[in-house]
ZAMARGU-4260 file (C-alpha; in steps of 0.2 Angstrom, whole numbers, plus 5000, padded with zeros to 4 digits):
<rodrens>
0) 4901/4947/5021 | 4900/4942/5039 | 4903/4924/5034 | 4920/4929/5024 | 4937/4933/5029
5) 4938/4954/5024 | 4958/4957/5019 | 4957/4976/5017 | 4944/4990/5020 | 4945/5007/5011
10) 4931/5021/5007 | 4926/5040/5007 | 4912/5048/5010 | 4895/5037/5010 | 4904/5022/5002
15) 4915/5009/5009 | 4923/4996/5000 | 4929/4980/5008 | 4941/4968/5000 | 4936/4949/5003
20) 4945/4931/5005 | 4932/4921/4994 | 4917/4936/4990 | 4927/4948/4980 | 4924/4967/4981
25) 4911/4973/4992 | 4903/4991/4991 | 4892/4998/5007 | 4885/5013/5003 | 4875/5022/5016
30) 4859/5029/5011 | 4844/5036/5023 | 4855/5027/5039 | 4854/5011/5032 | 4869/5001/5020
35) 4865/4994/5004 | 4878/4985/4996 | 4884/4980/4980 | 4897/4965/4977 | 4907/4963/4963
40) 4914/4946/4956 | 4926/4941/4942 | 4908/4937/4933 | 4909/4957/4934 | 4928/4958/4926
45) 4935/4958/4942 | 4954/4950/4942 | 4950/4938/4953 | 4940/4935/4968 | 4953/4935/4983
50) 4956/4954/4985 | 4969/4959/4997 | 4970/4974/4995 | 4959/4989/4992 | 4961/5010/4988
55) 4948/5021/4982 | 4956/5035/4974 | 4955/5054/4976 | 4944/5053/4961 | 4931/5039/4966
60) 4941/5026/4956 | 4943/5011/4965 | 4957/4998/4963 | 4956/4979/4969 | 4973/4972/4970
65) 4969/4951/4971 | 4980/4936/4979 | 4986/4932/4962 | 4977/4938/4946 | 4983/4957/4947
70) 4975/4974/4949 | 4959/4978/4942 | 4953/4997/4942 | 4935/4999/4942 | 4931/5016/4934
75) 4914/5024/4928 | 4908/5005/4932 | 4919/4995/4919 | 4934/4984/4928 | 4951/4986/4919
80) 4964/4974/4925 | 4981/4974/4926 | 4995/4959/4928 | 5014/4954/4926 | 5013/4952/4905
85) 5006/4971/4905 | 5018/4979/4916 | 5013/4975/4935 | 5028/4968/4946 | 5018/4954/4952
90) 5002/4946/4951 | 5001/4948/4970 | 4997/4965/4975 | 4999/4966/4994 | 4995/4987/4997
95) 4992/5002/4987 | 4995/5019/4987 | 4991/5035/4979 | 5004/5052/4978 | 4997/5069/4978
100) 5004/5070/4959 | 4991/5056/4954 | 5002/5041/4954 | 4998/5022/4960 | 5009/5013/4970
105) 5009/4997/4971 | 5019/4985/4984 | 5020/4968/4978 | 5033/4950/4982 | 5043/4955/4968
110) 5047/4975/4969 | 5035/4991/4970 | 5029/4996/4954 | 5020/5013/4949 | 5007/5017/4936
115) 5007/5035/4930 | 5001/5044/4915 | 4995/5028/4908 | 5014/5020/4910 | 5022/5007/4922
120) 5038/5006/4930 | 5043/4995/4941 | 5059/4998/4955 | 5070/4984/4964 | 5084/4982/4972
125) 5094/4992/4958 | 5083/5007/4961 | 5088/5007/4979 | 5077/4996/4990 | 5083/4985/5001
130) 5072/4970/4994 | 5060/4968/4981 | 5048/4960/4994 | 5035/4974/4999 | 5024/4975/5012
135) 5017/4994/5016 | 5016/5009/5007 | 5014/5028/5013 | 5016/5047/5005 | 5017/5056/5019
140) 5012/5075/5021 | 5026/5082/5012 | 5024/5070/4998 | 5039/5056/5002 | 5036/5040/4998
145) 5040/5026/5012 | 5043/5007/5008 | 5041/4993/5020 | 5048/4979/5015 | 5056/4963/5020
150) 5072/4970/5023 | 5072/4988/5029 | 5064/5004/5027 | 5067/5012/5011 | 5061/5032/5005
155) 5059/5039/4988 | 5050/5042/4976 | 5050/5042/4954 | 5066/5043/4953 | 5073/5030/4966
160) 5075/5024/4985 | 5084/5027/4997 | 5088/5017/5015 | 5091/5026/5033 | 5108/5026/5040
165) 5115/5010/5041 | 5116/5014/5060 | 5098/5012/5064 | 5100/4995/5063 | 5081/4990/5068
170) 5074/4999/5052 | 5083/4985/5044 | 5070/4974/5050 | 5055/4967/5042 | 5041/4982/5041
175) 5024/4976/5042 | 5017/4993/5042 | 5020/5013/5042 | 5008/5028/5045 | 5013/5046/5050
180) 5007/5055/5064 | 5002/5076/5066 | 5017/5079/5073 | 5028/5073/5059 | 5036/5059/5067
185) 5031/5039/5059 | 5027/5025/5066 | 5032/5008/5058 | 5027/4990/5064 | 5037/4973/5062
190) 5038/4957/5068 | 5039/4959/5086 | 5040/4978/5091 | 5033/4995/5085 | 5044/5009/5080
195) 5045/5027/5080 | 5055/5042/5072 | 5056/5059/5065 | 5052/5059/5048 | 5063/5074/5043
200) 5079/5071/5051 | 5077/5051/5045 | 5074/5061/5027 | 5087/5072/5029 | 5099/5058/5038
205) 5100/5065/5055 | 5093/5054/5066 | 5102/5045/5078 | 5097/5029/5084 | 5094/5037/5100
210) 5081/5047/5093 | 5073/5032/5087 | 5060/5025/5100 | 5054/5004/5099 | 5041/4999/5109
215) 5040/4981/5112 | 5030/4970/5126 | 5040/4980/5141
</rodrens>
């Protein structure tokens, strides 16, 4: 592993799981205070050996999504993969994301699709993003889903998106990244600052673009 490039890293408990460039998916397990590991190939029915991106699931399933073979879910020990001719947005799954109500997220080039129930569905620009390029996914802690993608900040959920007020002109940037923190507020990244804002009143559309704070090099 040491001599690979590692894309994404994800894990509960004693296992981590560690998405790789060339090496495909890696399992540590830690057992006795020492890591054993495990590493899993497309000889093993993985998509595809470049894995950038990696989510183990509330339920211990683990799903690999790859550069550009798909998704593949590993399940009881048996990979099941996923792709564009069977429902997936893109081959190129970029970040993933699990809601309370047991859905997958998945943020690809070409829109965020979800697979629930054993069904996909994919949402673009018609479905209220601001661009079908997605970067970073997050469900926050009142169950929201937030959408970084190349063009904005988006928020929704099964039945659509939504953008901030067309006022807070820098959550029109590029988001790279989104995570939430204990006091409700979230903090997104782009290309050359990091942001931050109340999720409620940016739910709700009350914040004012003086409640927004950006933190850049000063």
């Amino acid at each position: 592993i040491e001599k690979d490039v590692i894309y994404s890293i994800t894990g509960s408990g004693e296992d981590l799981w560690v998405g790789r460039q060339r090496g495909g998916l890696t399992r540590l397990r830690l057992n006795d205070g020492a890591y054993t590991t495990a590493t899993y190939t497309q000889a093993d029915g993985l998509a595809q050996n470049s894995v950038y991106s990696v989510h183990q699931a509330r339920d211990g399933t683990v799903w690999a999504g790859t550069l550009s073979g798909g998704v593949s879910r590993l399940q009881n020990g048996v990979f099941q993969t996923y792709h564009a001719a069977n429902g997936l947005a893109s081959n190129t799954v970029v970040a993933i994301e699990e809601s309370a109500g047991g859905a997958m997220w998945f943020a690809t080039p070409t829109g965020l699709s979800s697979f629930s129930n054993g069904q996909w569905r994919t949402y673009t620009k018609k479905d209220g993003l601001p661009s079908e390029n997605v970067n970073c996914l997050l469900e926050d802690s009142k169950g929201m889903i937030w959408v970084g993608t190349a063009a904005g900040l988006a928020f929704g959920g099964s039945g659509g998106f939504q953008t901030p007020d067309a006022s807070l002109s820098a959550l029109k940037e590029q988001i790279l990244g989104i995570t939430e923190d204990r006091f409700g507020s979230l903090w997104m990244s782009t290309s050359n600052h990091v942001l931050s804002v109340r999720r409620d009143k940016l739910a709700q559309g009350k914040a004012a673009e003086s409640e927004l704070r950006e933190y850049e090099l000063a």
